[in-house]
LUMGU-890389 format. One line per field, with one value per residue (C-alpha): z, y, x; residue in three letters. Coordinates in Angstrom, 1 decimal. Each point is the difference from the previous one (the first is absolute). Layout:
% LUMGU-890389
w c(Z ...)
v c(Y ...)
u c(X ...)
type c(Ala ...)
***
This chain:
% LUMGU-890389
w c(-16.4 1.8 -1.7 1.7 -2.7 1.2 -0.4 2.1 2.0 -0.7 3.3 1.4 4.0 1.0 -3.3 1.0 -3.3 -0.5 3.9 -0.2 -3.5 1.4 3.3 -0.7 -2.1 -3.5 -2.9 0.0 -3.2 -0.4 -2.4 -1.5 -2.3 -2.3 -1.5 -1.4 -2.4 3.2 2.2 -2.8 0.7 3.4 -0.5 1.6 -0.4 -1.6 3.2 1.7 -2.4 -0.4 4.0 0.4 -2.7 1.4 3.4 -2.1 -0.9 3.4 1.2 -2.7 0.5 4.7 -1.4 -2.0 2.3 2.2 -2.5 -1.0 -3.9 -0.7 -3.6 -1.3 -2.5 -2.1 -1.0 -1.5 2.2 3.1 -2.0 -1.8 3.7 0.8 -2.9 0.2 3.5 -1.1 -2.7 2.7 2.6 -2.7 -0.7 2.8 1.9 2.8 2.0 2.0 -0.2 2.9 -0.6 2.6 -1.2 -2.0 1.0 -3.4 -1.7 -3.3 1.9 1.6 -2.8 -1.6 3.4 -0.1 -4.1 0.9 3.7 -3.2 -2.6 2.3 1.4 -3.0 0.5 3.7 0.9 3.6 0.5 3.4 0.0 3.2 1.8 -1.0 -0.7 3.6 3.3 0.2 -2.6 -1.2 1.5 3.0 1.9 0.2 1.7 2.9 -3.0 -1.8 -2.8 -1.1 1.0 -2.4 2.2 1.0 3.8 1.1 -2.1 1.2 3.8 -1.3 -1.8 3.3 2.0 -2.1 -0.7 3.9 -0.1 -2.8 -0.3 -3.2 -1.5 -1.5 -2.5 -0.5 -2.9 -1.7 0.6 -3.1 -1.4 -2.3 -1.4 -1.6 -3.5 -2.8 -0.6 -3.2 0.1 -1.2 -1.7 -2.2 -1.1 -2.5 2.4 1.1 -2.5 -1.0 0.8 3.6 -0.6 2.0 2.5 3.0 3.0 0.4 2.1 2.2 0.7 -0.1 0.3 2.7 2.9 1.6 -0.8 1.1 3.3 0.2 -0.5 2.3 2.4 -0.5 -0.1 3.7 1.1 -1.2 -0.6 0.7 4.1 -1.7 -3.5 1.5 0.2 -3.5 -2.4 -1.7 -0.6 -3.5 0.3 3.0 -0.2 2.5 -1.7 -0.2 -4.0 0.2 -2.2 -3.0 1.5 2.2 -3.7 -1.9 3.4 0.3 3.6 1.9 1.9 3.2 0.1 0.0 3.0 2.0 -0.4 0.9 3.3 0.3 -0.3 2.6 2.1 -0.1 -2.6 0.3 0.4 -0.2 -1.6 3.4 0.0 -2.2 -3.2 -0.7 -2.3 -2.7 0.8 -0.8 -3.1 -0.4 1.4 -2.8 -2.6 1.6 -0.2 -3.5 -1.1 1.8 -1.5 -3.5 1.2 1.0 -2.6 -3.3 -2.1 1.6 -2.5 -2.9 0.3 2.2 2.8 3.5 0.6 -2.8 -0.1 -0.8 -3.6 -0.7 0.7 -3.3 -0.3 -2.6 -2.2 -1.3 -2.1 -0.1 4.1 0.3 -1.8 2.2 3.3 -1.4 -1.2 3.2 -2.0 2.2 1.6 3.8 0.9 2.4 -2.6 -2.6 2.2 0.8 -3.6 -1.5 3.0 -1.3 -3.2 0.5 3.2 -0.4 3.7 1.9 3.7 1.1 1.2 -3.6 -1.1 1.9 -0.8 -4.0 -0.1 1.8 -2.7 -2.7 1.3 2.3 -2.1 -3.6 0.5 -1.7 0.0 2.9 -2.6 -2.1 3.4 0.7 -3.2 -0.4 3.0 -0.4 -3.2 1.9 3.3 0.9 2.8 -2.1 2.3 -1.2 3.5 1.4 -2.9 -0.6 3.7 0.2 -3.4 1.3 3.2 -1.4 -2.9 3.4 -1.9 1.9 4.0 2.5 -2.0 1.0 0.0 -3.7 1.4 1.5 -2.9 0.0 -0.3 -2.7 1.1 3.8 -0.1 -1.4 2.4 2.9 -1.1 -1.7 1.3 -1.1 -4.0 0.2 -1.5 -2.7 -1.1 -0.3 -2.9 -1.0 -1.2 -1.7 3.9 0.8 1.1 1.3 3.6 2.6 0.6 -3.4 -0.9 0.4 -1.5 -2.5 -2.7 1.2 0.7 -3.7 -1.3 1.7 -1.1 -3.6 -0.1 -1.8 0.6 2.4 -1.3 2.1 2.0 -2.6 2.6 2.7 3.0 1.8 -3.2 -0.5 3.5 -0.4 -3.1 1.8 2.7 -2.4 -1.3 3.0 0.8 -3.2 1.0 3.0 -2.0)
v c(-22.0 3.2 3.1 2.4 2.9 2.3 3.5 2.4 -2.7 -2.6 -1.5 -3.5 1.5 2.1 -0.2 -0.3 -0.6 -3.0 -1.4 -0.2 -1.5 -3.1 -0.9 -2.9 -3.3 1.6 0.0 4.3 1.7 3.6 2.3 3.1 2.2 2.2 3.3 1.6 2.6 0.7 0.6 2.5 1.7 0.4 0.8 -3.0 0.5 -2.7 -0.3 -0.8 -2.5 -1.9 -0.2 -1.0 -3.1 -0.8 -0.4 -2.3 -1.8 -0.4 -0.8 -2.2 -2.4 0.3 -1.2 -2.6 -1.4 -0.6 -1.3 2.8 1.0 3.6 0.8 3.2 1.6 3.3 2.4 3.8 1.3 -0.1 -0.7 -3.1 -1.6 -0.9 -2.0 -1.9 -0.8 -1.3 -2.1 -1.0 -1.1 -2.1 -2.2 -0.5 -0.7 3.0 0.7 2.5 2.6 2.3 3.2 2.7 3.4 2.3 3.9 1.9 1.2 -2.0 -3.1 -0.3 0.5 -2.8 -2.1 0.7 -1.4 -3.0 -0.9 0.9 -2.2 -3.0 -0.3 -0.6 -3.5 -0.6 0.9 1.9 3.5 0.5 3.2 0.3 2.6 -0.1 3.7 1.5 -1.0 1.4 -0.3 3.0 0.6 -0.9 3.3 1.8 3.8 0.0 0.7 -2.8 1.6 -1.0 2.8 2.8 1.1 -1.5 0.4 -1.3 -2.6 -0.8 0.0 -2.2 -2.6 -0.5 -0.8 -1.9 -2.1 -0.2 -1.2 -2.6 -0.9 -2.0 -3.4 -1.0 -2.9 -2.4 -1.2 -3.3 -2.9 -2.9 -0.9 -3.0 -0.6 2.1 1.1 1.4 3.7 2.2 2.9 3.3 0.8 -3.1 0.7 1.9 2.3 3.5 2.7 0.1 3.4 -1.0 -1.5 -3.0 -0.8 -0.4 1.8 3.5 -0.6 3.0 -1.5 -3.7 -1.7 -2.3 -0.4 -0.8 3.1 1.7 -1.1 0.3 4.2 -0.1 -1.6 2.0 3.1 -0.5 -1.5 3.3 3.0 -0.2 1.3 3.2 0.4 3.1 1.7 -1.6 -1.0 4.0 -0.7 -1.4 -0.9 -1.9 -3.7 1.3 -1.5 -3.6 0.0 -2.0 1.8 -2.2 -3.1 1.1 1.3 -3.4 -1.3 -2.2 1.0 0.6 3.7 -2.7 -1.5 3.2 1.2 -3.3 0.1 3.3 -1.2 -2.8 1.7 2.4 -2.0 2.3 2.0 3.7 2.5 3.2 2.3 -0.4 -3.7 -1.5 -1.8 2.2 2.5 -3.2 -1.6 3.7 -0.3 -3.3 1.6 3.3 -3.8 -1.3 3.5 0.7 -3.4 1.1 2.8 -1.1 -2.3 2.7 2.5 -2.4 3.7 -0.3 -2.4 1.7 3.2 1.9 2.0 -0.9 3.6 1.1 3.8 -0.7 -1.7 3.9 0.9 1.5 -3.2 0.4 -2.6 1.5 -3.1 1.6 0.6 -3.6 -1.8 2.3 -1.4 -3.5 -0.1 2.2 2.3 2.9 1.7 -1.1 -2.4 -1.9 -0.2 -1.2 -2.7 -1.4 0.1 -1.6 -2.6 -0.9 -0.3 -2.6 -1.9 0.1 1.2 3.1 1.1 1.4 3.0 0.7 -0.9 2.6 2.8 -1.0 0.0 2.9 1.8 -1.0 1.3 2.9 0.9 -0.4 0.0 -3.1 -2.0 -3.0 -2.7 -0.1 -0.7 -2.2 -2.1 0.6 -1.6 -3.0 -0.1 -0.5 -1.1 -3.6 0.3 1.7 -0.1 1.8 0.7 1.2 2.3 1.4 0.9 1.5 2.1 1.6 0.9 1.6 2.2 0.7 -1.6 -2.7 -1.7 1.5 2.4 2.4 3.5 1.5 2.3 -2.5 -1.0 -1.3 1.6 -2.0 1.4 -0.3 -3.1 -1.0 1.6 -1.7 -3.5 -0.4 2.4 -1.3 -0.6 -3.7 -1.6 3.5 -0.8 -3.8 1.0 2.9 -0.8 3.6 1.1 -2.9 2.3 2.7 1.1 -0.8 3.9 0.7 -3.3 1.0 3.6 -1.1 2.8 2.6 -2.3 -2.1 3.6 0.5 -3.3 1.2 -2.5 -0.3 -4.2 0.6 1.8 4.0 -0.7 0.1 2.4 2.2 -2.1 3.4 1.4 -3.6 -0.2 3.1 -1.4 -3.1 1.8 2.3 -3.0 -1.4 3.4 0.3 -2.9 2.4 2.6)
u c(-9.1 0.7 1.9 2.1 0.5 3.4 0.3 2.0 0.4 2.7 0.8 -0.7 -0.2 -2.4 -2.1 -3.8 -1.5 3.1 -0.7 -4.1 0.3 2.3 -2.6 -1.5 1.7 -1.4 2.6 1.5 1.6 1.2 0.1 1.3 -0.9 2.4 -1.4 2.6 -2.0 -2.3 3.0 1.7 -3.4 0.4 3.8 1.4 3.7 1.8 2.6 -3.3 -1.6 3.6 0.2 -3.9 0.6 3.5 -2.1 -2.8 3.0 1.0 -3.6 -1.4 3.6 -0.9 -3.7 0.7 2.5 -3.1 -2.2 -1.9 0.1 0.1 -1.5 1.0 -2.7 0.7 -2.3 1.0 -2.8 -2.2 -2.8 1.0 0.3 -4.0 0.0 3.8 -0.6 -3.5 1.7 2.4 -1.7 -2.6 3.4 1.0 -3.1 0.3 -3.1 1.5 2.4 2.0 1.9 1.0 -2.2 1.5 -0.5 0.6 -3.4 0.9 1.1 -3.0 -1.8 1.7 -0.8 -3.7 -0.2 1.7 -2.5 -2.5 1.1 1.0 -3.5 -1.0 1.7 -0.6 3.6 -0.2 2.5 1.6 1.5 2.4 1.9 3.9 1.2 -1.1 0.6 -3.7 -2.2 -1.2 -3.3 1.0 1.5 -3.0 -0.8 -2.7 -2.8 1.3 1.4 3.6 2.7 1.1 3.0 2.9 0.5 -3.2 0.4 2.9 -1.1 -3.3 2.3 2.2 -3.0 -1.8 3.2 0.1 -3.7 0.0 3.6 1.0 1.0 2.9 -0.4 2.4 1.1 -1.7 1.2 0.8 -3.4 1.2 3.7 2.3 -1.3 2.8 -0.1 1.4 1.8 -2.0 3.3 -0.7 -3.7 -1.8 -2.1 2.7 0.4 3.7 0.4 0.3 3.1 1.5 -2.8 2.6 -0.2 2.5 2.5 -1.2 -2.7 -0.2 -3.2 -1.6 -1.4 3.1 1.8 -3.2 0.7 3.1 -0.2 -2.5 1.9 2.8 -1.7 -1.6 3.2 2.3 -2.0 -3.8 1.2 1.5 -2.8 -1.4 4.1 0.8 -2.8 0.1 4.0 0.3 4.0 -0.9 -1.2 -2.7 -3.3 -1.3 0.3 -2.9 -2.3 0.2 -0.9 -2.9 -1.2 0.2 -1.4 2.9 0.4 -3.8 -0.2 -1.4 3.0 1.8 -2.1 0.8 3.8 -0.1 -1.8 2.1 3.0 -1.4 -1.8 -3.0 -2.0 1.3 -3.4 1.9 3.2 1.0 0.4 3.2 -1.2 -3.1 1.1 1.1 -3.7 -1.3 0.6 -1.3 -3.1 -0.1 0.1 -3.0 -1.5 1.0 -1.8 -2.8 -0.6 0.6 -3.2 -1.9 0.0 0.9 0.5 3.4 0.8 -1.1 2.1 -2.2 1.1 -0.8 -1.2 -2.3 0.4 3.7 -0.9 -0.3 3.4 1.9 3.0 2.5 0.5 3.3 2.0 3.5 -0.4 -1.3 2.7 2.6 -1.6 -0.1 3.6 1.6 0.9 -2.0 3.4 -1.1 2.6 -2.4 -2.8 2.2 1.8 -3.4 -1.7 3.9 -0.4 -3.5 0.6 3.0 -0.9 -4.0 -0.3 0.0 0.4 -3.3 1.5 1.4 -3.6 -1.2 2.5 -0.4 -3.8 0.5 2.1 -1.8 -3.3 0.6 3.4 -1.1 -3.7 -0.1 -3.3 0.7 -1.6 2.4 2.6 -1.9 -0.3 4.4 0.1 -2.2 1.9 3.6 -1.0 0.9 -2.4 -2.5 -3.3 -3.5 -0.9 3.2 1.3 -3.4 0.1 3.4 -0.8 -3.1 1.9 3.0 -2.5 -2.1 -3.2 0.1 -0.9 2.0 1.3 2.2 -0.9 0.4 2.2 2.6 2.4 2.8 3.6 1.9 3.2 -0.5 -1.6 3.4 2.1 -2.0 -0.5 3.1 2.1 3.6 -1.2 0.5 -3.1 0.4 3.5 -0.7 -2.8 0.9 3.2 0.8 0.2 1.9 3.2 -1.4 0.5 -3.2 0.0 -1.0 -1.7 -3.4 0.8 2.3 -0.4 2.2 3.0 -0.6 0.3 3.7 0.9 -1.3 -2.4 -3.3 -0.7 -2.7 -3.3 -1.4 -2.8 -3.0 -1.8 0.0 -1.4 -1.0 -1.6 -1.7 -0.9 -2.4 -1.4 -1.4 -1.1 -1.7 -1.6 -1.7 -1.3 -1.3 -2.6 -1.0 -1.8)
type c(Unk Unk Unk Unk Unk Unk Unk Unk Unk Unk Unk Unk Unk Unk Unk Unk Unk Unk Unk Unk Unk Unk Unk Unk Unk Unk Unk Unk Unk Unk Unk Unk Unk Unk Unk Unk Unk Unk Unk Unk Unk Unk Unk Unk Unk Unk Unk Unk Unk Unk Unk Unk Unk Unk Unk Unk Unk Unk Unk Unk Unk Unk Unk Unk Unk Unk Unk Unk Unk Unk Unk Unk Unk Unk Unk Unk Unk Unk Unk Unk Unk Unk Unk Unk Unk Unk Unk Unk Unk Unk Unk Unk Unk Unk Unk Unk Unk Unk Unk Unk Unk Unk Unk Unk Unk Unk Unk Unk Unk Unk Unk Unk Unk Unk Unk Unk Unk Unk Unk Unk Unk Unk Unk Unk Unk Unk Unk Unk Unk Unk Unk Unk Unk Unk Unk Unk Unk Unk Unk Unk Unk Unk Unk Unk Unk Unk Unk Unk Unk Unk Unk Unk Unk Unk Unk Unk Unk Unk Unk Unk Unk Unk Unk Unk Unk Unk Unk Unk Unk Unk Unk Unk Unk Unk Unk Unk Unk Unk Unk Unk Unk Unk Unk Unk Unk Unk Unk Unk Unk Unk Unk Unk Unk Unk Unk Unk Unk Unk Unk Unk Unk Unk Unk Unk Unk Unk Unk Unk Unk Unk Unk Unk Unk Unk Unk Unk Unk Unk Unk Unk Unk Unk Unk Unk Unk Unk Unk Unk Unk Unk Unk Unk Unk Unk Unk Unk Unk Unk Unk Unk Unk Unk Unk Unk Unk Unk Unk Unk Unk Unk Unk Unk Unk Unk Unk Unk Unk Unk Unk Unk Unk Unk Unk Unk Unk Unk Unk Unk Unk Unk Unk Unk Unk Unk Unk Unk Unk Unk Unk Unk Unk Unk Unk Unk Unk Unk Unk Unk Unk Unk Unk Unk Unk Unk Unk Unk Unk Unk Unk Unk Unk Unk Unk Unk Unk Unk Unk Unk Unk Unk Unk Unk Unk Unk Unk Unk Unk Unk Unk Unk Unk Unk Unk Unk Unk Unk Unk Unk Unk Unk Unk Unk Unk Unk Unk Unk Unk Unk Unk Unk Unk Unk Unk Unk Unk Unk Unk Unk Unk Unk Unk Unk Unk Unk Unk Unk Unk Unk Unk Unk Unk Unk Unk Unk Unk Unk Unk Unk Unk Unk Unk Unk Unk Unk Unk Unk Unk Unk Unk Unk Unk Unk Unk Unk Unk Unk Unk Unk Unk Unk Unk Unk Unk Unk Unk Unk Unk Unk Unk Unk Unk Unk Unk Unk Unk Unk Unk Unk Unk Unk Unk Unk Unk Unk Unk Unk Unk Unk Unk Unk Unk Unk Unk Unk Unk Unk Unk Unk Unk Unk Unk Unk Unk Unk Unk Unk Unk Unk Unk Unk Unk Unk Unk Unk Unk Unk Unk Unk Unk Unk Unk Unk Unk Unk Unk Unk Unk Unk Unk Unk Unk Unk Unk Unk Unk Unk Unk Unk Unk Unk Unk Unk Unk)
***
């Protein structure tokens, strides 16, 4: 018996782990494991756990329908895994299991007890490439060291994606006849605090619907992502985040609709397509990285010296920034967003990490643990990555002394107050020449619905800069 154990990974196409496992005529069974006082450790936001297990849902029913069983085990924490698996694969006669590698430090901790305590039995671990389109490792400087900075990376990646090209799998095939399949929603194993374990209708699950944003995305807006992606009121973005980070969509198969739709692989800004499979390039990098220096996932800042840097940890501040409640109409129709849909525009993602960091001085950690607690798309490597660059501790940073403008960066990228008057509903009225300065005209209206800016952005500006120079002497 082979055993194909799922993680962020719940797709039947372009699954490595799922596609070596059913070569060959042996009998195949899956499985998932649920963690659910492990993932309140790493902050998993409910919105996420109740769209991953809607997707198991999805997955175990597509599995079963060809035959292959999927158990579901549940353990509170990584390190009751080694020893259920063990257990598991004993019963059910397994002599070899296949899973797509995990990145995160603890993860892979986890991964390396389990190889452990399976040898034990003469049960073989294949551990695949699923979350990159190159496995980290792979893009490598001319010392053979793994890159530290972006652009290079970048320029690396394209060639040696030019050089080795890359697989898509297809989806198994029936292995045996149709085998019955029970609802999660009807078992013992998902805390109740999750609620109803059905998909939101924002974001439904599958790897249908997966497709079928991609599809639209590259039909509709991927020619004209560099003009639109930083406009939050305009459907501009593939809005695929959530299902490449539940794996329920592959970033390969990303990169070869995108060069299908194209008919070539874009190399440079000036080439249509590239600035969307940019960003899919900064993902690969971010995993990377998180591979390379594992402190990244234990709170640790990409550049050392910055651990010194004096953070506040102010509560009151904090809660205002959580709640929107700062006085910047942009920040506030961002954070109000979040905290209702589970998602964010990365251009608010930026401006809000900004203003919490750079604004109120505000230690990034705790932004980035708020949003991993919120996020639907709630992704180690990716938020840690976009944290460290907007507190400048991070790869690529931007120089300590470029910060963000809360108020202009409202006036730019959403410059008639739409996306701020559909969450900020106390602004809802007021005119787009006053929407991102609202104060002055709430006053002549008598008003007091909308909160004063909790700080002076010029006065805070200096602060921050003060900060970074600080490290200097």
């Amino acid at each position: 018996m082979k055993l194909v154990w799922l993680r962020n990974d719940l797709r039947l196409a372009d699954n490595p782990a799922l596609r070596h496992a059913c070569a060959g005529d042996e009998p195949v069974a899956a499985l998932f494991i649920i963690s659910p006082t492990q993932w309140r450790q790493h902050k998993m936001a409910p919105i996420r756990q109740r769209f991953m297990l809607a997707q198991v849902d999805v997955l175990g029913r597509e599995l079963a329908a060809l035959g292959i069983p999927l158990h579901l085990l549940r353990v509170e924490t990584f390190a009751e895994a080694p020893a259920a698996l063990a257990d598991l694969c004993r019963e059910q006669g397994v002599t070899q299991l296949y899973a797509n590698q995990a990145i995160e430090i603890d993860e892979q901790r986890r991964d390396h007890a389990v190889s452990a305590a399976l040898a034990e039995q003469a049960v073989s671990c294949h551990w695949l490439n699923g979350c990159c389109v190159l496995p980290p490792g792979r893009v490598l400087t001319g010392s053979g060291e793994m890159f530290k900075v972006f652009t290079p990376f970048s320029r690396a990646w394209l060639k040696a994606l030019d050089e080795e090209g890359f697989v898509i799998h297809r989806a198994p095939t029936a292995r045996g006849e149709p085998l019955p399949w029970q609802p999660l929603a009807e078992r013992d194993f998902v805390d109740a605090a999750l609620g109803e374990l059905t998909a939101d209708p924002r974001w439904p699950g599958g790897e249908v619907e997966a497709l079928r944003r991609l599809n639209i995305f590259l039909e509709q807006a991927v020619l004209d992502y560099g003009e639109t992606r930083d406009f939050p009121a305009i459907a501009g973005t593939s809005v695929l985040s959530p299902y490449l980070a539940a794996g329920i969509i592959s970033p390969r198969q990303c990169v070869a609709a995108l060069q299908q739709r194209l008919g070539y692989r874009p190399q440079s800004k000036a080439q249509p397509g590239f600035v969307w499979l940019n960003e899919l390039i900064w993902r690969e990098f971010y995993r990377h990285l998180l591979v390379l220096i594992p402190t990244l996932s234990m709170n640790r800042p990409f550049k050392p010296e910055t651990a010194a840097l004096p953070w506040s940890w102010d509560p009151d501040a904090f809660a205002a920034w959580c709640e929107g409640r700062t006085g910047y109409p942009i920040v506030d129709a961002a954070m109000r967003c979040l905290n209702t849909t589970g998602w964010m525009h990365n251009r608010l993602r930026m401006i809000v990490a900004s203003f919490l960091t750079k604004d109120l001085h505000i230690h990034w950690r705790l932004g980035e643990d708020y949003f991993m607690s919120r996020l639907i798309d709630g992704d180690l490597a990716a938020n840690n990555g976009g944290w460290q660059w907007a507190a400048g501790t991070g790869a690529d940073a931007a120089p300590y002394f470029r910060i963000f403008n809360p108020t202009t960066q409202g006036q730019r990228f959403d410059p008639q107050g739409e996306f701020i008057r559909t969450w900020v509903t106390e602004l809802a009225d007021i005119p787009a020449a006053y929407v991102h300065q609202p104060h002055d005209w709430l006053r002549l209206k008598g008003r007091q619905d909308y909160p004063a800016p909790m700080v002076d952005h010029a006065v805070a500006r200096v602060r921050a800069i003060e900060m970074f120079r600080s490290l200097e002497k």
